[in-house]
N, C-alpha and C positions, 0 to 999 in steps of 0.2 A: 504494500500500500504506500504512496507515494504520500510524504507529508512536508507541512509549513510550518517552521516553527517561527514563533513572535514573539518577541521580547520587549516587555515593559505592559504592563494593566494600567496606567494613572490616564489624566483625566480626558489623554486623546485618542484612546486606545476604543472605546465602548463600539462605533461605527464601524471600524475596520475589525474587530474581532467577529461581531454578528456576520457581516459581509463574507467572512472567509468559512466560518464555518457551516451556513447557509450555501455557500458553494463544495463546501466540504461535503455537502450530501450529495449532492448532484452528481459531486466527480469521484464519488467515494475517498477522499482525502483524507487524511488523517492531520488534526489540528494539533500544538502544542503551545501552549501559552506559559512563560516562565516570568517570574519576578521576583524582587528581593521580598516581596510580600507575597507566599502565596498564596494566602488566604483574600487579597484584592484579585490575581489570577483566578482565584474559584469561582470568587464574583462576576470576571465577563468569560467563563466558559459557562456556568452556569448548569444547564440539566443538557446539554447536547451530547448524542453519542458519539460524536465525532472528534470531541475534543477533550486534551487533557492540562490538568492544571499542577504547574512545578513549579517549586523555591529556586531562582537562578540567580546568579551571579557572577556575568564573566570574571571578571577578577578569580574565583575559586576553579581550578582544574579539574575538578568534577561537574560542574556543571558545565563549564563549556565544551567538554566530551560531546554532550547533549546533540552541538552543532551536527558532527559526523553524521547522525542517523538521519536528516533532514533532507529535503533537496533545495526547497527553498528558505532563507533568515531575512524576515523583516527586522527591524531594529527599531524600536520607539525609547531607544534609550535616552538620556543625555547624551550631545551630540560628542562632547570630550571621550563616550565610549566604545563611538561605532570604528575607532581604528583598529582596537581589539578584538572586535567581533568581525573587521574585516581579514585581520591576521589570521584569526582560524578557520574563516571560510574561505581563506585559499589555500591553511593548510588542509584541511576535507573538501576541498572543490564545490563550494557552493555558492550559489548565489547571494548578494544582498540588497536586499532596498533599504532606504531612509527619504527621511522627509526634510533633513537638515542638507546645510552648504556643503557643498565639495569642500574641503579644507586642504590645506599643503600636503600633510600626509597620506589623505585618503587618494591625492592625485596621484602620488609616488604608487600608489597600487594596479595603477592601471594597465603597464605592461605585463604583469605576470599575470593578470585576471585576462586580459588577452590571452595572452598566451595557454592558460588554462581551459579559454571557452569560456567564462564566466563573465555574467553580468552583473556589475556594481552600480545598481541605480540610485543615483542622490536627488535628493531636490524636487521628490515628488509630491509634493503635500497640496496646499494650501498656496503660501507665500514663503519660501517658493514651491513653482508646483504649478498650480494651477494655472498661476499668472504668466508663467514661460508660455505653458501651453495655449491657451487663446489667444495670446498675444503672438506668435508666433503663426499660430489658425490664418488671422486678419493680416500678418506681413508677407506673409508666402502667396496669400488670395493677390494683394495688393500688387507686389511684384508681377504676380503671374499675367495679372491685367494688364500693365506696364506701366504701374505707378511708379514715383521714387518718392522712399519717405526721407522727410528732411525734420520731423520731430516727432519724438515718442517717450510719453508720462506714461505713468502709472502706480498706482494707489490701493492698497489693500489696507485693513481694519476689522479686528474683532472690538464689535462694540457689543451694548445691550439695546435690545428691543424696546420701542417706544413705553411699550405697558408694562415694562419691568421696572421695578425701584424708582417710580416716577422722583422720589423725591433727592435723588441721587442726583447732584450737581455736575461730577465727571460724565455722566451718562457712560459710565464703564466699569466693569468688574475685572476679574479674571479669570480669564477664559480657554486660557494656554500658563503651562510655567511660569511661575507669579514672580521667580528668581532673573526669569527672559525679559519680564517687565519692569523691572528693577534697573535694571543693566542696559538696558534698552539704548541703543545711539551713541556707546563709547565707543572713542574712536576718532576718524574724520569721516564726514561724509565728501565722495567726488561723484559729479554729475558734469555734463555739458549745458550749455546753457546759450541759445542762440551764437553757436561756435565758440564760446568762450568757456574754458575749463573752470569750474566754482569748487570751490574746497568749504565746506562747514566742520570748525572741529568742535566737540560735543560741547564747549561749554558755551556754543550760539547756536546752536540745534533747535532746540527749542523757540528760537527768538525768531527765527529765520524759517517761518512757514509759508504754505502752500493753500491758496485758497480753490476748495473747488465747488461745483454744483453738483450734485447726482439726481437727476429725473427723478421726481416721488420721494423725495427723500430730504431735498432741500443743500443747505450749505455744510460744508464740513472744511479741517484744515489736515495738511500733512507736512511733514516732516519727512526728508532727505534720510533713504538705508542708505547704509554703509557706503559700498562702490559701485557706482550704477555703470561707470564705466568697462568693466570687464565682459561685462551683456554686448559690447558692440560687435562684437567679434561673433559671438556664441548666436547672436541673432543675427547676423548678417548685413548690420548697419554699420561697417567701417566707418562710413562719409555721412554720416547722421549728422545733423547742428546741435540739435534739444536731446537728450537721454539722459530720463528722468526716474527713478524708482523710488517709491517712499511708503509710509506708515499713515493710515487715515485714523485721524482722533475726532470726534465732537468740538467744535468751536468753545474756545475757552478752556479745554484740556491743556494744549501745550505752555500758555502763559502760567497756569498754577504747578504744572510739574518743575517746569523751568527753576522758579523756588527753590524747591529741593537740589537740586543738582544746584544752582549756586552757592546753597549753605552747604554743600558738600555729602548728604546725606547719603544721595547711591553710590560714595564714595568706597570702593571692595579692598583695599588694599592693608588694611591695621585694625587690630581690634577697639572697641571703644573700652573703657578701662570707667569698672563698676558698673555693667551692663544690668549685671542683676540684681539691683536695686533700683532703679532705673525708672519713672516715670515716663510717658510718652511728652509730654511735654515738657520735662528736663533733658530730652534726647532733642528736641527740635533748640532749644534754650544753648544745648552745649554748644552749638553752634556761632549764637550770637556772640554779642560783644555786653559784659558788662556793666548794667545799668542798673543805680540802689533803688526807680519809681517806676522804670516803664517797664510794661509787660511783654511776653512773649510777641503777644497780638502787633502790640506797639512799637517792639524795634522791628519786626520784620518790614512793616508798613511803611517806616520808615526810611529802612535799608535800600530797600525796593520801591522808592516811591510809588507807594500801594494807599487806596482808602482801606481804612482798619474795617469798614462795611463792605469791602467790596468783592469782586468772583472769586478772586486766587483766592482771601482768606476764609472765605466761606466754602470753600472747596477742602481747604487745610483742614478747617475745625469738624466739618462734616467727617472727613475721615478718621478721627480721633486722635489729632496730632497734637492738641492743646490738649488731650485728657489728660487729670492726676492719676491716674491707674498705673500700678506696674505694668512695664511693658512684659515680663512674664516669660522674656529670655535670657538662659543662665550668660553666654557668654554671645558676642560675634561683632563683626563689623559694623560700622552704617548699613551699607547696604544692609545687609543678612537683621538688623535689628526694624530699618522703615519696610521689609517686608514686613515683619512678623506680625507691625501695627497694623497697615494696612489688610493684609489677611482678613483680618478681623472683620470689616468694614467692606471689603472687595470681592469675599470668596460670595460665590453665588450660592442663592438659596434653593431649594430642593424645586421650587416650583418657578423661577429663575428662566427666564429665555434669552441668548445671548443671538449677535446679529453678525453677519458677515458681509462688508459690504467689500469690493473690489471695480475699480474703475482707470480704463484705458482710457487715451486720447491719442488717436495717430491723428497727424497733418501730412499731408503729399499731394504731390502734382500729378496729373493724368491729362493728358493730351492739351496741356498747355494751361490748365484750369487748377488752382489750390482748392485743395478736397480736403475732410475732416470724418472719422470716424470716432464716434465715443462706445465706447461700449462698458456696460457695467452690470452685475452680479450682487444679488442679494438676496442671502440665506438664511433662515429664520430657524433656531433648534428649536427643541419640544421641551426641554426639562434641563436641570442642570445635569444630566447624566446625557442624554441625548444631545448635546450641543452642535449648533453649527460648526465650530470651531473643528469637535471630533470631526463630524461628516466630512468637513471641504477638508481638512488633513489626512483623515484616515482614510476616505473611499478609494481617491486616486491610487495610492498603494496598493491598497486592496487590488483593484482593478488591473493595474498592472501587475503583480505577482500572477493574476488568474491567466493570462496573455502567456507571462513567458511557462506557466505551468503547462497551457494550450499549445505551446510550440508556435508560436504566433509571431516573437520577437527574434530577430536576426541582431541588435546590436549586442556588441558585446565589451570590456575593459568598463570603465567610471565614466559614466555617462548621466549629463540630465536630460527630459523627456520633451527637449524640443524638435526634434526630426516625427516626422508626417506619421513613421510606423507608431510614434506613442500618443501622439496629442489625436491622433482621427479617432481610433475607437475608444481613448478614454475621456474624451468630451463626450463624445455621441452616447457612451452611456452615462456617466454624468448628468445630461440632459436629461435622460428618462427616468433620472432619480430626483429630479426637481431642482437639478443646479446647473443653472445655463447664465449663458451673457447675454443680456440684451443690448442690439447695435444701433445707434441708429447713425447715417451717414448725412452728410449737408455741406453746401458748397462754398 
């Protein structure tokens, strides 16, 4: 019996485990779901005969034995993992998918998973993921026409649903690894920008946003990923002017986040010293500067020429950052401590619907005429367990493991799922699972 095994049960895991083992019946397949918790493993294999639930741990050499008997290893690990999990499925000749970036060393794999016959697919999720793939759909259409594009945005966002947490001023939870959230935009961000190369380094990230519109949805802002520049290549726009990738937030997100990263708090690098005793707002306090009358509220306002009534601060104290509560972690950094508060305040409730919006814009010329496609995506989860977030990360995966199970997929070495053999049949069903782009073009 030919089997999949998958690694990691957390929070994006629920969509792509039903998906596989609902095809596990079909094809008779044998499932395996491993985690450092197996008892969250029990949980999404649940009453299926097809699947089974195991305590994993790459790091441990008994468990990553496991690998060997498998044909295929998805990975929903943390992505710091998947070089280890790709190390042993070249040493047992196996496939892997993930949903995370190609990184330095996963590229260095690429010749021996060649040379093996082996497929290392990265980048298949959501963001990235998704967005390679449709966006990619509409460049190859466009070419084919004999367009030339000369600029290309794009914008993806897990948000929450209008009728969730109405009274939630971020209009955001989390929705994905709350640690991803945290850390979010360290770095510099490099884009092009009407031919001129633009560098953001993270601490004007924030400052330096993007305003857009989405059909039925109204205004939103984004904020500049990482390197948008290495996409030119991998999409076939050398000679592009605009090349654009970024993070969609709710308007008024990035000016209150900004806050924090200037007082240094998603700071990962040193521990804070007396964490745990620690007050939430003695954590936001350590920060400032010494004053014997004005408060918290009052030097940030201050600092920031901010109204003490205004969005950022009402966005701050809405998350419990003025609380007197212990924050209720024995030791860790900034970072690892404005998770722990926020959690509190962010993590979604059981009945909780989280939103997934995603939004292209190509510009190009066609017989002499500047053309304009928008296209944009939005996906609504069912519960805090069913999340958009799971679906658009986990399906594609899914969908793709079933292909190259199918014998369907010819590429092979570390590759992401922008060539015709991945994005044609895993949009197409995509679509008949209720997650599609809407286009519309104008001249």
């Amino acid at each position: 019996m030919r089997s999949i095994l998958i690694l990691g049960a957390g929070r994006s895991s629920s969509a792509l485990i039903d998906y596989i083992l609902e095809q596990a019946i079909n094809f008779d397949w044998k499932v395996i779901v491993g985690d450092v918790s197996v008892e969250a493993a029990r949980e999404r294999v649940g009453n299926s005969s097809k699947g089974t639930a195991i305590a994993f741990d790459i790091q441990q050499e008994p468990s990553s034995e496991i690998i060997k008997d498998c044909d295929i290893v998805i990975s929903l690990l943390p992505a710091f993992l998947h070089p280890a999990v790709a190390k042993k499925c070249l040493q047992y000749s196996k496939h892997l998918f993930t949903a995370s970036y190609v990184s330095d060393e996963m590229k260095s794999f690429d010749l021996e998973a060649k040379q093996k016959g082996l497929l290392f697919l990265n980048e298949c999720g959501l963001d990235p993921g998704i967005d390679h793939m449709s966006a990619m759909q509409v460049i190859d259409r466009i070419k084919n026409d004999g367009g030339e594009l000369y600029s290309f945005e794009s914008f993806t966002g897990g948000l929450i649903a209008p009728d969730t947490d109405p009274e939630n001023p971020w209009r955001y939870k989390f929705t994905w690894n709350p640690r991803n959230v945290v850390m979010a935009g360290q770095g510099t961000a490099k884009f092009l920008q009407n031919g001129q190369y633009k560098y953001i380094p993270y601490q004007q990230l924030f400052k330096r946003t993007t305003q857009i519109a989405v059909d039925g949805y109204g205004g939103f802002e984004g904020y500049a990923n990482r390197d948008s520049l290495r996409y030119r290549e991998t999409y076939g726009l050398q000679n592009i002017k605009t090349m654009l990738r970024g993070t969609l937030r709710n308007v008024g997100f990035c000016a209150a986040w900004d806050v924090l990263v200037q007082l240094g708090c998603t700071d990962d690098t040193y521990a804070v010293e007396n964490a745990g005793h620690m007050t939430n707002r003695e954590f936001i306090n350590s920060f400032l500067e010494y004053h014997p009358e004005w408060s918290v509220e009052e030097k940030i306002a201050r600092k920031f020429q901010l109204r003490i009534d205004g969005p950022e601060l009402q966005r701050l104290k809405w998350s419990g950052l003025f609380d007197k509560a212990i924050i209720g972690l024995g030791e860790g950094t900034p970072a690892q401590l404005l998770e722990f508060i926020l959690n509190k305040r962010w993590k979604l409730n059981p009945d909780d619907r989280d939103l997934v919006i995603m939004w292209h814009r190509f510009r190009f010329s066609q017989n002499g005429k500047g053309k304009e496609i928008q296209a944009s995506l939005m996906a609504h989860g069912e519960n805090s367990t069913r999340t958009s977030m799971a679906k658009t990360v986990g399906l594609p995966l899914a969908i793709a493991a079933k292909l190259v199970m199918e014998g369907k997929v010819n590429a092979r070495g570390v590759v992401i799922p922008v060539s015709r053999e991945f994005y044609q049949p895993i949009l197409y069903e995509l679509s008949g699972l209720g997650i599609r782009l809407i286009e519309t073009e104008s001249m």
